[in-house]
PAZAPA-4460 file (N, C-alpha, C; in steps of 0.05 Angstrom, whole numbers, plus 32768, in hexadecimal, padded with zeros to 4 digits):
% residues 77
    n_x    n_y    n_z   ca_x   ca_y   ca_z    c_x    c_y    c_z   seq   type   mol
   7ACD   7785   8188   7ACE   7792   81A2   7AB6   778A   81B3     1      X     A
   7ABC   778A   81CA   7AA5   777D   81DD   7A95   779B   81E7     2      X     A
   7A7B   7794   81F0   7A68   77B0   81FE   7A82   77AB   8210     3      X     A
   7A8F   77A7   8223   7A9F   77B4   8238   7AB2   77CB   8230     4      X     A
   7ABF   77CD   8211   7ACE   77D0   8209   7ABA   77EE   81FC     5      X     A
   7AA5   77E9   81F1   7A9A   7803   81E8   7A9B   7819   8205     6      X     A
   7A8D   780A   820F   7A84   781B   8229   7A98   7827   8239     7      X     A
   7AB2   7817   8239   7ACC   7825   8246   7AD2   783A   8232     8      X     A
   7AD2   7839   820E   7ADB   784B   8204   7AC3   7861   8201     9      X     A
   7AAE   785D   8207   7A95   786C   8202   7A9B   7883   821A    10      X     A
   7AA2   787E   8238   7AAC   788A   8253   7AC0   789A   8250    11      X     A
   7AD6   788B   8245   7AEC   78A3   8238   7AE3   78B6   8228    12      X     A
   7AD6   78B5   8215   7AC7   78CB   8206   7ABB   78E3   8213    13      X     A
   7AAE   78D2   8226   7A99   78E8   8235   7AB2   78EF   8246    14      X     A
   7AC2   78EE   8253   7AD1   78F5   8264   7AE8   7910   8251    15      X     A
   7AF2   7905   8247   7AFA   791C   8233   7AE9   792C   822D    16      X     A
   7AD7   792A   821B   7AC0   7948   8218   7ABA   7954   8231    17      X     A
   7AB6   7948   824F   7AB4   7950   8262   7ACB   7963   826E    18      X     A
   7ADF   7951   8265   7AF6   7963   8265   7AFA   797D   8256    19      X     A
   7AF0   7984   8244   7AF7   7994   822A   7AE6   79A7   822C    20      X     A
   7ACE   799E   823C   7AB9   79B1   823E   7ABF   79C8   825B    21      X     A
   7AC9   79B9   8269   7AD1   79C9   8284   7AED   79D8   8278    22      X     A
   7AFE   79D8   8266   7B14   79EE   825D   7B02   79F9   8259    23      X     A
   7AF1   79F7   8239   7AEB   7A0B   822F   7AD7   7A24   823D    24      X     A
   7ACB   7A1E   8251   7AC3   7A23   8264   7ACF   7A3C   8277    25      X     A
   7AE9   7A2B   8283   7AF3   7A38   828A   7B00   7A51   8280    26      X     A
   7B07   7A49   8269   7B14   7A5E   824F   7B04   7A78   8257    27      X     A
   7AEB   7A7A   8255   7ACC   7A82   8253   7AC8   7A97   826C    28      X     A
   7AD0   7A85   827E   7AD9   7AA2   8294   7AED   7AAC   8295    29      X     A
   7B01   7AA7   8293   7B1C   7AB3   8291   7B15   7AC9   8277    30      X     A
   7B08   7ACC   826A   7AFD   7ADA   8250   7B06   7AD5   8240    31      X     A
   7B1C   7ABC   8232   7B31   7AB6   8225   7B1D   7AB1   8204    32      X     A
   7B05   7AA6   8211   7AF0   7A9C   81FC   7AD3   7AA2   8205    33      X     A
   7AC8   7AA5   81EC   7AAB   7AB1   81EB   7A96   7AA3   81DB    34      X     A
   7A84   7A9C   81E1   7A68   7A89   81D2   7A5C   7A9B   81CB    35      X     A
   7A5F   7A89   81A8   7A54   7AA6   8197   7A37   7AA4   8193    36      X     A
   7A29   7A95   81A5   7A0B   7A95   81A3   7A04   7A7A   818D    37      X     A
   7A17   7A77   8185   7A15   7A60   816D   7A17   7A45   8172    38      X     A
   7A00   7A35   8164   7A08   7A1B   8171   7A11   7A07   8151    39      X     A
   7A16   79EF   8156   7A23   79E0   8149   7A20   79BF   8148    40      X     A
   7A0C   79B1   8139   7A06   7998   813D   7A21   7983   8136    41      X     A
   7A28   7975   814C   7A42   7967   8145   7A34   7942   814A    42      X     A
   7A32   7933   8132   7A30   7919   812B   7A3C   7912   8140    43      X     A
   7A51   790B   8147   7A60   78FA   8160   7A50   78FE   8175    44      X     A
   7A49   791C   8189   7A39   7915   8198   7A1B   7915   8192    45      X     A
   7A1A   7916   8184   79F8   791C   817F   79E9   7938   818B    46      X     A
   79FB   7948   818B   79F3   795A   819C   79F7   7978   8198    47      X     A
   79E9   7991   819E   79FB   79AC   818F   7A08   79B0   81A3    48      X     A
   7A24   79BC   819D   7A3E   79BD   819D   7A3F   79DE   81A4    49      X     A
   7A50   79F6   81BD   7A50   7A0E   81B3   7A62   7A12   81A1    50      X     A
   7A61   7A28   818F   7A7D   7A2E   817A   7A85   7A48   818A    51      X     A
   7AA0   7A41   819E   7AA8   7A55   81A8   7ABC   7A69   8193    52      X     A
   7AC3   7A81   8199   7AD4   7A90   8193   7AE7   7A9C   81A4    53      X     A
   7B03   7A9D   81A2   7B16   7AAF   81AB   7B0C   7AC9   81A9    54      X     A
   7B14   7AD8   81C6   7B0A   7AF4   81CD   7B32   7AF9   81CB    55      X     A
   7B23   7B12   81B6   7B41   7B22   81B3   7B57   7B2A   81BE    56      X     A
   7B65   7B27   81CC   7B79   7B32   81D8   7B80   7B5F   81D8    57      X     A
   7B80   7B67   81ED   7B77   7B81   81EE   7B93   7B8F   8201    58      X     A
   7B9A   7B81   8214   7BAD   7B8A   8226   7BBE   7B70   822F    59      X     A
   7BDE   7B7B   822F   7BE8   7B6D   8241   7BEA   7B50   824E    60      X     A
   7BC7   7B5F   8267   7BC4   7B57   8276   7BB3   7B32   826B    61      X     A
   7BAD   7B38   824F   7BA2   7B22   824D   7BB1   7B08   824E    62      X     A
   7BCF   7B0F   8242   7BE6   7AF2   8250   7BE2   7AE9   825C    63      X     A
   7BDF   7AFD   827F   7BDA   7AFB   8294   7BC7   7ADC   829B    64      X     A
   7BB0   7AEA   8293   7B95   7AD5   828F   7B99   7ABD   8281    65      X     A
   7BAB   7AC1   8267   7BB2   7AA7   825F   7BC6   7A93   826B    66      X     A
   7BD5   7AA2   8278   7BE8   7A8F   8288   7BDE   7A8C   82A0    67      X     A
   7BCC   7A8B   82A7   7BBB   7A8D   82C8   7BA9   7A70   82B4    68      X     A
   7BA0   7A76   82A3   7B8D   7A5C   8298   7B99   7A46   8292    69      X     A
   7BAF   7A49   8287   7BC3   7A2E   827E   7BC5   7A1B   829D    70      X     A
   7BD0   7A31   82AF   7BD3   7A25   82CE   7BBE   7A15   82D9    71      X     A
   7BAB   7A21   82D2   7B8E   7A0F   82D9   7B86   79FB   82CD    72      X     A
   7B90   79FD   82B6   7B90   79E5   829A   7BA0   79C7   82AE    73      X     A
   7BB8   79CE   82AB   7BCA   79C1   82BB   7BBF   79B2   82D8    74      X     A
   7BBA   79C4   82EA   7BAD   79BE   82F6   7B90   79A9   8300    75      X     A
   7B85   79A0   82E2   7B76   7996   82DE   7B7D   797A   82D8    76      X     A
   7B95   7978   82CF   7B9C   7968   82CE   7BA0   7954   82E3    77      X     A
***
């Protein structure tokens, strides 16, 4: 593989985590998910990582929120 060829796949990488990081994020306000204060050293990026958690479902209304987040998911696209 040529450096052009790292560097394009090296961009995609960052572009997906970039991506992945703005759901989970998002998740985060919608209250769908919660950072449990915990972090997480992950080899691939060299970097700590949060270890999120699912916030329980309580009412209803939380579908609501989840299908309001999928839309935005979408959206992002």
């Amino acid at each position: 593989m040529t450096n052009k060829h790292h560097e394009a796949v090296r961009d995609l990488d960052e572009e997906k985590r970039a991506y992945a990081d703005e759901l989970l994020e998002s998740a985060a306000r919608w209250g769908l998910l919660r950072d449990t204060g915990k972090r997480k050293w992950s080899e691939r990026t060299r970097s700590y990582q949060i270890v999120w958690e699912a916030v329980p479902g309580k009412l209803e209304s939380d579908w609501d929120a989840w299908r309001k987040f999928q839309e935005q998911v979408q959206s992002l696209k």
